[in-house]
C-alpha positions as CSV (number, residue, x, y, z in Angstrom):
1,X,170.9,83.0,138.7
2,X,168.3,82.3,136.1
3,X,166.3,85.6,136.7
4,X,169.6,87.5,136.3
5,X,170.2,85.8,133.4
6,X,167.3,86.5,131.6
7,X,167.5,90.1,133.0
8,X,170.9,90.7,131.2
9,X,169.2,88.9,128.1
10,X,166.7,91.4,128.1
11,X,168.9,94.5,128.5
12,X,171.4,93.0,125.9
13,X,168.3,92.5,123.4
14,X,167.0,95.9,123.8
15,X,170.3,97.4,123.6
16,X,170.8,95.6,120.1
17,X,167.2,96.3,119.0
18,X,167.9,100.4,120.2
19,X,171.1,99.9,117.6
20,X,169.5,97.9,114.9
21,X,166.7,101.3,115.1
22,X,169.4,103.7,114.7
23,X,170.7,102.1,111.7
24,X,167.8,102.2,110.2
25,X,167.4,105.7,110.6
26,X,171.0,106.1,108.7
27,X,170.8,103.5,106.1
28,X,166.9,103.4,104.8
29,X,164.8,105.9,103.1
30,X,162.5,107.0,105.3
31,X,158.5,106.6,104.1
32,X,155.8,108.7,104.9
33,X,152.5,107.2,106.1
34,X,151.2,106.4,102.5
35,X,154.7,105.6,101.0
36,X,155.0,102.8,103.4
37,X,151.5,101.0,103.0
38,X,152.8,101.5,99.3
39,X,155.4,99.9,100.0
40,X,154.2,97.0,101.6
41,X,152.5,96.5,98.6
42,X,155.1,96.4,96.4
43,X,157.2,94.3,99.0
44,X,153.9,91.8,98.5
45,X,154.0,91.9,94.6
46,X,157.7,90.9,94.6
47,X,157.0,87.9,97.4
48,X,157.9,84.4,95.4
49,X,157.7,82.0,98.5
50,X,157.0,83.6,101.9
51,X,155.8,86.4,103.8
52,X,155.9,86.8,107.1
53,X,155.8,89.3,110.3
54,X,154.8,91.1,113.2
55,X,151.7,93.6,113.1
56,X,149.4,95.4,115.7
57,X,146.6,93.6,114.0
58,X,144.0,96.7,115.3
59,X,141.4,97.5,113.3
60,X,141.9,99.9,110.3
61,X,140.2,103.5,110.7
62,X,137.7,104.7,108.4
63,X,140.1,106.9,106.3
64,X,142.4,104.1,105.9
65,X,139.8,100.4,105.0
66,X,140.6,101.4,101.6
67,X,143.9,100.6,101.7
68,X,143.4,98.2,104.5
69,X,141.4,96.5,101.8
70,X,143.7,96.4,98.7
71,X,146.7,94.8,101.0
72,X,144.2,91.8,102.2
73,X,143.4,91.7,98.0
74,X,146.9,91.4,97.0
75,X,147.6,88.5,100.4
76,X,144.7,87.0,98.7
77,X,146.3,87.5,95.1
78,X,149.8,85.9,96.2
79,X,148.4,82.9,98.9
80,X,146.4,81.7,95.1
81,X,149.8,81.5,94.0
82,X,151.3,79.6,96.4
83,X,152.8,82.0,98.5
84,X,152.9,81.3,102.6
85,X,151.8,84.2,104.7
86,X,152.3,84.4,108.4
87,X,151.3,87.2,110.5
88,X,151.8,87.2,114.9
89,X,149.6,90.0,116.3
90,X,149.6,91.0,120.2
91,X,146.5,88.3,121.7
92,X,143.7,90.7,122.7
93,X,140.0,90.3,122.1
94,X,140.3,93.8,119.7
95,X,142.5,92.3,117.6
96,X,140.4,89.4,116.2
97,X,138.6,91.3,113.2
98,X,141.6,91.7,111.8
99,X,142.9,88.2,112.1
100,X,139.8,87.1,110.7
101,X,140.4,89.5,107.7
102,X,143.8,87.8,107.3
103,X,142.4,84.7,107.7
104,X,140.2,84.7,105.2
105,X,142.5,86.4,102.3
106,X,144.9,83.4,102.9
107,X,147.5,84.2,105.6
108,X,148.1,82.1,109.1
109,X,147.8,84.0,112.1
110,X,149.1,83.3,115.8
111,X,148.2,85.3,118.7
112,X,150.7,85.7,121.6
113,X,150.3,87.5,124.6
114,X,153.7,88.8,125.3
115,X,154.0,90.0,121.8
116,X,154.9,94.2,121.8
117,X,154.2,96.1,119.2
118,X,154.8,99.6,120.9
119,X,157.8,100.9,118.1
120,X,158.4,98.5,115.8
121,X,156.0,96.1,112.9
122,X,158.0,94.3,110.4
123,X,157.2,92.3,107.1
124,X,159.9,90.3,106.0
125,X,159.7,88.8,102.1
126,X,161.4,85.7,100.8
127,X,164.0,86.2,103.8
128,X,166.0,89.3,101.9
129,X,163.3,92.2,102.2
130,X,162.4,93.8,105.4
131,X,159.8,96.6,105.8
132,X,159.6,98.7,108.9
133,X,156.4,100.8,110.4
134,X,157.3,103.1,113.4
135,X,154.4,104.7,115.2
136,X,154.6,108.6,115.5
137,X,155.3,108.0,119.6
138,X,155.7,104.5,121.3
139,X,151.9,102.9,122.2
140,X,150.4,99.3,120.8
141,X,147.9,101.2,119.4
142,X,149.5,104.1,117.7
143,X,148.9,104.2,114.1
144,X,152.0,103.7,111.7
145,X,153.3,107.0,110.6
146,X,156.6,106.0,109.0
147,X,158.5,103.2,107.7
148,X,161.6,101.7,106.0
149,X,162.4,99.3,103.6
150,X,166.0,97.4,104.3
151,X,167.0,95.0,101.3
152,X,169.5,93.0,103.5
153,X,169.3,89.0,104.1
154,X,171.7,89.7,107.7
155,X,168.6,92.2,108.6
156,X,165.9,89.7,107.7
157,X,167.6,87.0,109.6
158,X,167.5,89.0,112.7
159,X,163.8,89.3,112.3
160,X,163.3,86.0,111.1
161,X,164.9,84.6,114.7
162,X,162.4,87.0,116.3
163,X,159.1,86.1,114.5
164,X,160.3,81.9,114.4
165,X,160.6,82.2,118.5
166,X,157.2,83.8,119.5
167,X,155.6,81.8,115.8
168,X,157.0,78.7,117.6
169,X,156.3,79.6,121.5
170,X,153.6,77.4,123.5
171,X,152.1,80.4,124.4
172,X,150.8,81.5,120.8
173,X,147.4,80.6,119.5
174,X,146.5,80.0,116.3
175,X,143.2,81.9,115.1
176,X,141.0,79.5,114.6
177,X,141.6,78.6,118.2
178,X,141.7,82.1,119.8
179,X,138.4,82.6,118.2
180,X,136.7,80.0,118.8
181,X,138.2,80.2,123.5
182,X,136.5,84.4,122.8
183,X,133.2,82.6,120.8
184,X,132.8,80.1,123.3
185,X,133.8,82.3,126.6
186,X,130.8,85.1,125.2
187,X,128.3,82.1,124.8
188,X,129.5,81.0,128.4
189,X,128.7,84.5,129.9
190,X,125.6,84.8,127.9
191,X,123.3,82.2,127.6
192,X,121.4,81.8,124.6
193,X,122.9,84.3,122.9
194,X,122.8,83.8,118.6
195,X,126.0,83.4,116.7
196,X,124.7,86.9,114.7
197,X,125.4,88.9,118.4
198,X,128.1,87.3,118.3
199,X,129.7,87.9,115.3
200,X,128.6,91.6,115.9
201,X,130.5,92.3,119.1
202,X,133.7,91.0,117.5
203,X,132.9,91.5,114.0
204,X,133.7,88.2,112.4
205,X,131.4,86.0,109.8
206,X,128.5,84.4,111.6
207,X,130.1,81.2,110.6
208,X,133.4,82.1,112.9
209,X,130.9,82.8,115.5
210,X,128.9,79.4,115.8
211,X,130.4,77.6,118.7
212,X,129.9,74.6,117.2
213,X,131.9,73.4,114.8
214,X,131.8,69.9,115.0
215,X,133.8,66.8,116.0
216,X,137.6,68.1,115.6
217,X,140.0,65.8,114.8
218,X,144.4,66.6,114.2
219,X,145.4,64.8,111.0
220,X,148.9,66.0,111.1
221,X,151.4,63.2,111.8
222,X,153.7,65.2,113.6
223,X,152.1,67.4,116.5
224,X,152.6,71.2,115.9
225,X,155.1,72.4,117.6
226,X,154.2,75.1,120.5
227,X,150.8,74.3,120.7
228,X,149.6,72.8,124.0
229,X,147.0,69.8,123.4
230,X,144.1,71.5,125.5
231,X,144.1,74.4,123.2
232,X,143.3,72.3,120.1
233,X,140.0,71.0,121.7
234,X,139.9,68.0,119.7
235,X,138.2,64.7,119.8
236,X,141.2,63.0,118.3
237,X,144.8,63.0,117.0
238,X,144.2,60.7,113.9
239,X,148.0,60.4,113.1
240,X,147.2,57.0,110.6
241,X,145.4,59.6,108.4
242,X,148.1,61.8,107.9
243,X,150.8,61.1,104.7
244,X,153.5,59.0,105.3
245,X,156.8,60.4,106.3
246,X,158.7,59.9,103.1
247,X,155.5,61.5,101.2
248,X,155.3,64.1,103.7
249,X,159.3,65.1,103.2
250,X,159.3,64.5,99.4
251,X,156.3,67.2,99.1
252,X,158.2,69.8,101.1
253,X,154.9,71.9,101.1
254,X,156.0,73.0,97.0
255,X,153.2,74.0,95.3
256,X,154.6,72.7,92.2
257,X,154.2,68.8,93.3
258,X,150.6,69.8,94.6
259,X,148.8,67.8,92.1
260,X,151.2,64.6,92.3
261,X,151.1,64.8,96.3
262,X,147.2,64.5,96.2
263,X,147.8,61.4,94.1
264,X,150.5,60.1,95.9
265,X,148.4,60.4,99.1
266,X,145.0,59.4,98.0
267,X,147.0,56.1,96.9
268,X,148.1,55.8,100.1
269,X,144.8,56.3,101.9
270,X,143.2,53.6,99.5
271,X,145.3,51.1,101.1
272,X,144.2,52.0,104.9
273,X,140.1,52.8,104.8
274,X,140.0,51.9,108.4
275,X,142.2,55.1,109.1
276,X,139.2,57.6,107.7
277,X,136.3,55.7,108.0
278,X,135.3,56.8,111.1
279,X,135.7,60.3,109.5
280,X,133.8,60.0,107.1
281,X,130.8,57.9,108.8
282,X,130.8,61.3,111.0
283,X,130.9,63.3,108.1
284,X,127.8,62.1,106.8
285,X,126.2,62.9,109.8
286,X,127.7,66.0,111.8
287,X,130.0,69.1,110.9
288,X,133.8,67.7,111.2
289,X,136.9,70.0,111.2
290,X,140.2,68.6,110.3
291,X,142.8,70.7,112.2
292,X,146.3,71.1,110.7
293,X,149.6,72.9,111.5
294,X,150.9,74.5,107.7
295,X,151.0,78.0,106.9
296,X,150.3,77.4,103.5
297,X,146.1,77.5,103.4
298,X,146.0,75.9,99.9
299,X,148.8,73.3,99.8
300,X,148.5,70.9,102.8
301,X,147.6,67.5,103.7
302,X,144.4,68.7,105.7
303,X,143.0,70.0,101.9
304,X,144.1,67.1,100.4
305,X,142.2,64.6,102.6
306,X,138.5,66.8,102.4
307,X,139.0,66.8,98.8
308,X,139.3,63.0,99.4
309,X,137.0,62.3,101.5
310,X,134.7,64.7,99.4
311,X,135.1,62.4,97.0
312,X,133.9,59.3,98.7
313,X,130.8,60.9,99.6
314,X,130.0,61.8,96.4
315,X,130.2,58.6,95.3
316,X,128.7,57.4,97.9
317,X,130.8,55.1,99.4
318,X,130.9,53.8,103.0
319,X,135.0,52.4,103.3
């Protein structure tokens, strides 16, 4: 009974994505190729809170890194300003450039590996804007050729349900982690090989491509949801470190109470030195990663306790 279930499920949602599609085609202006990178653009510029969506994360062609490069500058431009990007892209060894791009101009990115991209990518602004790319024919790897842009809160909660289930699913892998499985499955089947080969064959940073990055501890008090512990490949869940609860709900993740929060919570950590001194006795010794669960890159707890602990070893304190 379960199979058919999820059979009918599947008919029923493709049936109502097939609709939703040709809705689209009656209701939005359609974009050409360059209109719709345009418009994501201008859907970025007008972002006051979040971003999020579903791309084929491939790598950009020659003809198009220009523009490639002027959306990661303006993802840059609005995570600076507080501004939570979330991209999922399909989980395939191909795809990691790109989610290393995204990475490092601000956004979160999850990999899934059930995640189709054949005729549809979707950006969703501030849950009222949605923009639309549809390949020229059906294929994961099929360029955009056209889009839409769909100023409708009903429309963006539709896709909103979509990205939240796979953004939320056990199977999808944070970048940081899907890197470092391919980094450490290449050094596995090659022996000896140097971070530099490494970050050449998947075009990363050399620093993405070191397999070592330390002793890895969670400092999140709650554990992030859909992630399986053995993916994390930590040392430690160090849930004393994180804020307290009541902090935690009263900062909300608001950039505007970023400055208090950090006070708030270094008061706090003054109080219980035996919950970071083992941190920081590695730290002065060894590379240490603090692993955390927020979207937002700038404004999170994790930050909040490096710049702390940053601190302490500057002034060269032991507890």
């Amino acid at each position: 009974m379960q199979i058919s279930f999820e059979v009918v499920q599947s008919r029923r949602e493709e049936r109502a994505r097939g609709n939703l599609i040709s809705e689209m085609y009656r209701t939005a202006r359609v974009f050409s190729r360059q209109e719709y990178f345009i418009a994501v653009m201008e859907a970025l510029l007008k972002a006051k809170t979040e971003v999020f969506g579903c791309v084929t994360g491939s790598s950009p062609r020659a003809d198009h890194e220009s523009t490639v490069d002027r959306i990661l500058d303006q993802i840059k431009v609005e995570s600076s300003k507080g501004v939570n990007v979330g991209y999922l892209i399909p989980r395939s060894p191909d795809r990691i450039e790109m989610g290393s791009l995204y990475t490092r101009a601000g956004a979160k990115i999850r990999y899934h590996p059930g995640l189709i991209v054949n005729d549809l990518r979707y950006m969703v602004v501030d849950c009222r804007l949605v923009v639309i790319g549809l390949p020229e024919k059906s294929g994961e790897r099929e360029p955009t050729r056209q889009g839409y842009a769909i100023p409708s809160e009903g429309m963006a909660n539709l896709f909103q349900d979509h990205f939240e289930r796979y953004w939320e699913s056990p199977e999808a892998t944070p970048y940081e982690v899907y890197v470092k499985e391919l980094v450490s499955e290449i050094v596995r089947m090659n022996l000896g090989v140097s971070p530099d080969v490494v970050s050449r064959q998947l075009r990363i940073p050399d620093q993405e491509a070191d397999p070592d990055d330390g002793h890895r501890f969670l400092v999140e008090r709650l554990w992030p949801r859909g992630i399986k512990k053995e993916a994390l490949q930590m040392e430690e869940w160090l849930k004393d470190i994180a804020p307290s609860g009541a902090l935690r709900r009263w900062f909300g993740h608001d950039p505007g109470k970023w400055d208090e929060f950090r006070r708030r919570y270094a008061a706090e950590l003054d109080t219980k030195p035996e919950a970071w001194r083992l941190v920081l006795a590695m730290v002065r010794r060894d590379r240490v990663t603090l692993l955390y669960s927020a979207r937002d890159t700038k404004h999170n707890s994790a930050i909040a306790l490096r710049n702390y602990l940053r601190h302490k070893l500057q002034k060269g304190e032991r507890h």
